[in-house]
N, C-alpha and C positions, 0 to 999 in steps of 0.2 A: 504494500500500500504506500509505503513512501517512497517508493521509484516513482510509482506516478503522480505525486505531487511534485516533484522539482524539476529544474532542469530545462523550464518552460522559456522557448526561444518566441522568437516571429513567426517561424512559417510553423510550426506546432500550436500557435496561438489562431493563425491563419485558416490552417486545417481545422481545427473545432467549430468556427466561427461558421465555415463554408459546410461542414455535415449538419449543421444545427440549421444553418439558413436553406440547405437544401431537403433536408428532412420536411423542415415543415412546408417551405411549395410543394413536395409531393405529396405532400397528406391534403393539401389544398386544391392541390389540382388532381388527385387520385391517379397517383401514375408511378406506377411499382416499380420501372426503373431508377428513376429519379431517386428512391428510396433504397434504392441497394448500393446507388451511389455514395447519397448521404451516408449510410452503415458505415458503409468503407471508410471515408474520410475520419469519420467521427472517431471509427477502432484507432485509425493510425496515430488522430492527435490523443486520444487516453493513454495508447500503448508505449505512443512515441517509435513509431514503427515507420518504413518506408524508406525511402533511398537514400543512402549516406551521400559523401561529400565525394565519394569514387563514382558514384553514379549505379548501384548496383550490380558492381564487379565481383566476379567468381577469385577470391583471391586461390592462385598459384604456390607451388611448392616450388623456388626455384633449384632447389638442388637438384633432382626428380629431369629438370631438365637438361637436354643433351646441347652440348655447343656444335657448332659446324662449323 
């Protein structure tokens, strides 16, 4: 529980704002996509989840690889 309390940047602040504002248009305009959108944003700013500063990069084992 106190993971998700700190550590709250901009675009984490961003992201909640945007699940929140798009949650409730889709309850207003009944349109279910819209709503699984909102879920999503809303998970990422509680969880603080979503793409690092690498861009969602598979890190590498550089040893593992070969020189040529």
């Amino acid at each position: 529980m106190n993971t998700l309390l700190k550590d709250w940047n901009l675009i984490r602040i961003l992201r909640l704002i945007a699940g929140v504002t798009i949650i409730s248009m889709s309850i207003a305009e009944d349109q279910l996509i819209l709503s699984i959108i909102g879920f999503f944003l809303l998970a990422q700013a509680i969880f603080n989840s979503g793409c690092g500063v690498n861009g969602c990069n598979i890190p590498s084992d550089r040893r593992n690889r070969r020189r040529s």
